[in-house]
C-alpha positions as CSV (number, residue, x, y, z in Angstrom):
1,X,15.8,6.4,30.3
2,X,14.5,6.4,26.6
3,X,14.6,3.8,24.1
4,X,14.4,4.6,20.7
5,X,13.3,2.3,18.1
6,X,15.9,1.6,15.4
7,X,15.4,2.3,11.7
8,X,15.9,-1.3,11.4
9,X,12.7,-2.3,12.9
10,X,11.0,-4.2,10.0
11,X,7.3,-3.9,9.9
12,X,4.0,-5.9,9.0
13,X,3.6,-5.2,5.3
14,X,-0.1,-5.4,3.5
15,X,-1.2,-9.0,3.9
16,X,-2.8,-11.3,1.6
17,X,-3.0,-15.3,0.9
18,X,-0.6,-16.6,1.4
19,X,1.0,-14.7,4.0
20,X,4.5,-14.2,5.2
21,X,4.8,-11.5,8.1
22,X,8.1,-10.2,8.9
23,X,9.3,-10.4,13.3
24,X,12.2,-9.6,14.8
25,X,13.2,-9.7,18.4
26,X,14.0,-7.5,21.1
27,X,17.7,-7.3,22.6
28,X,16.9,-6.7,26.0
29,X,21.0,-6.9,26.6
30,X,20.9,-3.0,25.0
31,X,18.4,-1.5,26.8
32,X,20.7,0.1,29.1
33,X,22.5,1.5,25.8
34,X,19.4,3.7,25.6
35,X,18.5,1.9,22.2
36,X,15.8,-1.2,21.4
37,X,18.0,-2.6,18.6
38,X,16.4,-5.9,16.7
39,X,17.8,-9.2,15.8
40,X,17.9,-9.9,12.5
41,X,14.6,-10.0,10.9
42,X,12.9,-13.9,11.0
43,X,10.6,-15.1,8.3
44,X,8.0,-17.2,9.3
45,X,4.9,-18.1,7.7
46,X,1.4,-17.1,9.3
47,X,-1.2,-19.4,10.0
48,X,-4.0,-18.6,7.2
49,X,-6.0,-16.3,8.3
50,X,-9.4,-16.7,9.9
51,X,-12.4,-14.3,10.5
52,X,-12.9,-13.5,14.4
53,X,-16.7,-12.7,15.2
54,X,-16.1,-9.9,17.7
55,X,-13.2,-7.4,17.4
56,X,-14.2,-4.9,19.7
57,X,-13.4,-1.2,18.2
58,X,-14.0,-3.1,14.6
59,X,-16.1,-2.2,11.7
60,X,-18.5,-4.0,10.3
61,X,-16.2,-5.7,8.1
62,X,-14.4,-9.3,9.2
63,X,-10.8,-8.6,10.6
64,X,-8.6,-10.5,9.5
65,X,-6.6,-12.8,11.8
66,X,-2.7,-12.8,11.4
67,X,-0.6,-14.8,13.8
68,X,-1.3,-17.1,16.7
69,X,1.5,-15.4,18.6
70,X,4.8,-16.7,20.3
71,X,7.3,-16.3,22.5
72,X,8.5,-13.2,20.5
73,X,5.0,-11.7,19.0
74,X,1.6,-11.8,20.3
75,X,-1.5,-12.5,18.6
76,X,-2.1,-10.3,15.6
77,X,-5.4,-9.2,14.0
78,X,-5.9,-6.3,11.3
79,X,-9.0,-4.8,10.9
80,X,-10.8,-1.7,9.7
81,X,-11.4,1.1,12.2
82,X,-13.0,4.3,11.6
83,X,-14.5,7.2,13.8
84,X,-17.7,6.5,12.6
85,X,-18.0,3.0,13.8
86,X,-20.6,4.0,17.0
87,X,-22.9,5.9,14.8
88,X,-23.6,3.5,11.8
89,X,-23.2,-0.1,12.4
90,X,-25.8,-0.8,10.4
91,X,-24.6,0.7,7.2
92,X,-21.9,-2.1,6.1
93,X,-21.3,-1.9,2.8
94,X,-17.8,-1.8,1.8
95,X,-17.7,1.6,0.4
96,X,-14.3,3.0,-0.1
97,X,-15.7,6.5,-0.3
98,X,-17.3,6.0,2.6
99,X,-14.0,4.7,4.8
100,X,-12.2,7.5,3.6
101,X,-15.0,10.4,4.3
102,X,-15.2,8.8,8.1
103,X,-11.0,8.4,8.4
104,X,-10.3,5.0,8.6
105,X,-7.4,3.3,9.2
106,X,-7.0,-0.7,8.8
107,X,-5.3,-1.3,12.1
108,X,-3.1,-4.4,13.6
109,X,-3.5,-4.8,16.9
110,X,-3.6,-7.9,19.3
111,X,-7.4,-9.8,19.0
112,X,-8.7,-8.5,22.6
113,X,-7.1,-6.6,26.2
114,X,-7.9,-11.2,27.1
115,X,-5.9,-12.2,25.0
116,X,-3.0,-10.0,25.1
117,X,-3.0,-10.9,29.3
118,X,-3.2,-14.2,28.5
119,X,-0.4,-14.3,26.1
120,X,1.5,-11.9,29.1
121,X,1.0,-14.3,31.2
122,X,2.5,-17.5,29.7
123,X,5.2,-15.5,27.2
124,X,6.5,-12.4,28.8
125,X,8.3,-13.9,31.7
126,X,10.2,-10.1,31.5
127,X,7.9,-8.0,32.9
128,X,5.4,-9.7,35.4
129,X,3.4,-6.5,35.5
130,X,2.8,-5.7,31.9
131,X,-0.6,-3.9,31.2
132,X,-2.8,-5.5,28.2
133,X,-5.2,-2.1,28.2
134,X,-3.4,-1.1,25.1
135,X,-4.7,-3.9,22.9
136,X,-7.8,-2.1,22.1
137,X,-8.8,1.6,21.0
138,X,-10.5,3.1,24.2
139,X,-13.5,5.7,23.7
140,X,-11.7,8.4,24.9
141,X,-9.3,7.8,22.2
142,X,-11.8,8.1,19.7
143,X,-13.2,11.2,21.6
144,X,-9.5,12.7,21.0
145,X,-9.4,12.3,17.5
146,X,-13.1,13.0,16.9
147,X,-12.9,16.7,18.1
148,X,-9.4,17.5,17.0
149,X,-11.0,16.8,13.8
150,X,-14.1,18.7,14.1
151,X,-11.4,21.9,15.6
152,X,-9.5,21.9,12.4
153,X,-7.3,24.0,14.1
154,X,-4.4,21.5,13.7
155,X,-0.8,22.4,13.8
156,X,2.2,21.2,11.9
157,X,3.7,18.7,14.7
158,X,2.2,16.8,17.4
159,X,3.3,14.3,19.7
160,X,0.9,11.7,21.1
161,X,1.7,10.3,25.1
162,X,0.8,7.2,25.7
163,X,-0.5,6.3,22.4
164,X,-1.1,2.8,22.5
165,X,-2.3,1.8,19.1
166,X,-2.0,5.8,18.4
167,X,-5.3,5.7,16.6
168,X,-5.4,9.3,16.7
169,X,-1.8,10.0,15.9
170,X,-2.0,8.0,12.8
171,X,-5.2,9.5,11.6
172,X,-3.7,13.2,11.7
173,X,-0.7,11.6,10.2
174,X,-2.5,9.4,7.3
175,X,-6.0,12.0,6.3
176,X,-4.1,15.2,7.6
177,X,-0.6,15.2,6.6
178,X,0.7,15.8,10.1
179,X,4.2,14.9,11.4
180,X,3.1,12.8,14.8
181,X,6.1,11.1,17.2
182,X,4.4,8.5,18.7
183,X,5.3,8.3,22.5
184,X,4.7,5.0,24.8
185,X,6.4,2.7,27.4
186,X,5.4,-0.7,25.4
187,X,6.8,-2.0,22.7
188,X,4.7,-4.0,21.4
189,X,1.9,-1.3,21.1
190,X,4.7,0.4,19.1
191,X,5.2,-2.3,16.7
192,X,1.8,-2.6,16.1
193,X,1.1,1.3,15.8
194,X,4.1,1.7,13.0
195,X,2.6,-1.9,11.4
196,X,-0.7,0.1,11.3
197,X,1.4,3.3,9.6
198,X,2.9,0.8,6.8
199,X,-0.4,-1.0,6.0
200,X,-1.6,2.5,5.3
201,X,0.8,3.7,3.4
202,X,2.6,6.4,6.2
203,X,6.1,7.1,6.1
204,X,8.3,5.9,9.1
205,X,11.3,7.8,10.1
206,X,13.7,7.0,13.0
207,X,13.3,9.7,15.4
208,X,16.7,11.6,14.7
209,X,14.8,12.4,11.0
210,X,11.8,13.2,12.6
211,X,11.9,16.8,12.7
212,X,13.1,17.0,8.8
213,X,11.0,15.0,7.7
214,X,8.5,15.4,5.2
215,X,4.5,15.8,6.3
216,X,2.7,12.9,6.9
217,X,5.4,10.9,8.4
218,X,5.7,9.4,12.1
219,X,8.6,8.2,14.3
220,X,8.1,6.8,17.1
221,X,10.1,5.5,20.5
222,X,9.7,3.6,24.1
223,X,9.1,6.3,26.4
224,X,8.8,6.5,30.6
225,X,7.7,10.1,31.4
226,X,8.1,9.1,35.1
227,X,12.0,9.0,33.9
228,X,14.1,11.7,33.1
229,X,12.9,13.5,30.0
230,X,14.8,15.5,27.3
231,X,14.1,16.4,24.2
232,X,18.1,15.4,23.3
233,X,17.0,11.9,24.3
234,X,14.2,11.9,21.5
235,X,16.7,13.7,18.9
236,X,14.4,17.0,19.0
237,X,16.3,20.0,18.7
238,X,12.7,22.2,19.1
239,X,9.1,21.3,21.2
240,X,6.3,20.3,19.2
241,X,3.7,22.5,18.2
242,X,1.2,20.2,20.0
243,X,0.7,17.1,22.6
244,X,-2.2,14.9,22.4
245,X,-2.8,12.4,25.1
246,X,-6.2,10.1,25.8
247,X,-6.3,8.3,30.1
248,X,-2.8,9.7,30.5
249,X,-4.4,10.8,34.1
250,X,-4.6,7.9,36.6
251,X,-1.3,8.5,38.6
252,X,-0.5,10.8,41.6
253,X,2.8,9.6,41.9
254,X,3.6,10.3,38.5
255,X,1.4,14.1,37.4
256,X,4.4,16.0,37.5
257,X,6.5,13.7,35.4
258,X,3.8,14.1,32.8
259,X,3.5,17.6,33.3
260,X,7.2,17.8,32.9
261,X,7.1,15.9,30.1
262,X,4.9,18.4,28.3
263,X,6.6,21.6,29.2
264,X,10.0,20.0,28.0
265,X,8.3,18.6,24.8
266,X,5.5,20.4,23.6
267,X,4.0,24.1,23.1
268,X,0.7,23.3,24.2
269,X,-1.1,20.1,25.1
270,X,-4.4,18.9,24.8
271,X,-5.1,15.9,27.0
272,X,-8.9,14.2,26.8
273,X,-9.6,12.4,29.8
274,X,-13.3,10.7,31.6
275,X,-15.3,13.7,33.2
276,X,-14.9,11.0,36.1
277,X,-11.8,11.0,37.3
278,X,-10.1,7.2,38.0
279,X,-8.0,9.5,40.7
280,X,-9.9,12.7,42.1
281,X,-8.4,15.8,41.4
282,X,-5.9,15.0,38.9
283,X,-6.7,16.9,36.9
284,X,-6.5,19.9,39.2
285,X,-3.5,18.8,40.4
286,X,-1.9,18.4,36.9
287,X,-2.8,21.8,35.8
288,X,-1.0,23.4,39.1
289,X,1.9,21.4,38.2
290,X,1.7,23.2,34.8
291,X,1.5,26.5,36.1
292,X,5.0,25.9,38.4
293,X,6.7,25.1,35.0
294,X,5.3,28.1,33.9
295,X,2.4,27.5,31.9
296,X,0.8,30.7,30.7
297,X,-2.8,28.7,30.4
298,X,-4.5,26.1,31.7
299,X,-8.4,25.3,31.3
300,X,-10.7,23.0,30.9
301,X,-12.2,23.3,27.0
302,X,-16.2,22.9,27.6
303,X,-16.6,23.4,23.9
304,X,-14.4,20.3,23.3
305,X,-16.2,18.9,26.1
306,X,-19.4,16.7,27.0
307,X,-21.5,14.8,30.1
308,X,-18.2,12.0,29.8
309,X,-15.0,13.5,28.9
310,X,-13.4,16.6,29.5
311,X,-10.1,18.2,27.6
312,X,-7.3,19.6,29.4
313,X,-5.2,22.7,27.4
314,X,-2.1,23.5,28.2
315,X,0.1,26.2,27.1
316,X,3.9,26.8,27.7
């Protein structure tokens, strides 16, 4: 089953002093509708903000901290990520030329993985075994993005699986003018991914605009590839040109869903995952899943590749 995020959703707009943030919650009585609607946006006023010292995945400038977080939101932080955040720590001046020639994004996002498990822990009495790993952009995220970038062989439409804080999706969508559906089974990450879109100026569309919509936009919806997958259930009446993914690869039990997924969704994917695999052979075993759905390639791109991560193409 498929949720897909309303066109009501309201999102975190730019945020200044003082500082009202817009939150709604989650009807959990509609699930089995197949849609996430929202109450009625609540206005509440955010604490005033604070600098936090370490924001992992941060540049060098202060992030700005939003909301405390309760029973409805967790903690909020926005700061300013770019791909070049490894390679020049030391340059920190705020140089707009500069954030724009590296692709940055300024990003909201819970403070740290500890604090999103800690807010898990005492708020979301609904799902006992929700994983906090999405609170932060991983390296191989930023591995994804990186080389897609360097390829600039990019294609019209992408999709991105599991996209967390969809760092990568919203860079092709935001400096490339792609149209990127944004694809995971946690809300949250989703509200803070299409916050992110709005603080940079991206146009959100509800799914069933998605494929008319103009370049540059993103949709996104709550998505289980170990359920059944159709691409009526995401209102797509054609596949994707592309697929990205980043750690989609750490489940036996669930390699042909994903694979599945992919062939019903997408023309060709491109999946970037650690050289060393959390589950060995995966990777194998995803690719021979491919080939039954009738993949016409699967490789390993060594180009793309390096000493820790290694991309996966696909094409159906």
């Amino acid at each position: 089953m498929h949720f897909v995020l309303s066109s009501s959703l309201k999102y975190i707009p730019h945020f200044s002093i003082p500082l009202k943030i817009m939150r709604s919650k989650v009807v959990v009585n509609d699930i089995e509708k197949g849609v996430v609607r929202l109450n009625r946006p609540k206005v509440i006023k955010c604490i005033r903000p604070r600098r936090s010292n370490r924001i992992p995945n941060s540049s060098s400038q202060d992030s700005i901290y939003l909301f405390d977080g309760d029973e409805h939101l967790c903690p909020l932080i926005q700061t300013r990520i770019s791909l070049d955040d490894d390679d020049d720590d030391d340059d920190d001046d705020d140089d707009d030329d500069k954030n724009e020639s590296s692709y940055a994004l300024d990003v909201v996002k819970p403070p740290s993985v500890d604090e999103l498990y800690d807010w898990y822990r005492k708020y979301d009495g609904r799902d006992t075994e929700a994983d906090p790993s999405w609170a932060d952009i991983w390296p191989t995220e930023m591995e994804l993005i990186s080389k897609l970038v360097e390829s600039k062989d990019l294609s019209r439409s992408f999709i991105e699986v599991g996209a967390g804080l969809s760092f990568a999706g919203l860079i092709l969508a935001k400096h490339f003018r792609k149209k990127v559906m944004l694809l995971d089974r946690e809300p949250l990450s989703l509200h803070c991914a299409l916050s992110t879109a709005k603080v940079n100026g991206v146009e959100v569309v509800s799914c069933d605009m998605f494929e008319d919509a103009q370049d540059g936009s993103v949709a996104a919806a709550v998505f289980d590839w170990s359920k059944e997958v159709t691409r009526e259930n995401l209102y797509l009446r054609n596949r994707v040109q592309i697929i990205i993914g980043a750690d989609v690869l750490y489940d036996p039990d669930t390699c042909r869903d994903l694979a599945f997924a992919c062939s019903i969704l997408g023309e060709k994917v491109i999946l970037c995952e650690l050289r060393r695999e959390r589950a060995i052979g995966l990777q194998s075993k995803f690719f021979d899943e491919c080939k039954k759905l009738g993949a016409t390639k699967c490789k390993i791109d060594e180009e793309m590749s390096n000493e820790e991560h290694v991309f996966l193409v696909v094409e159906f």
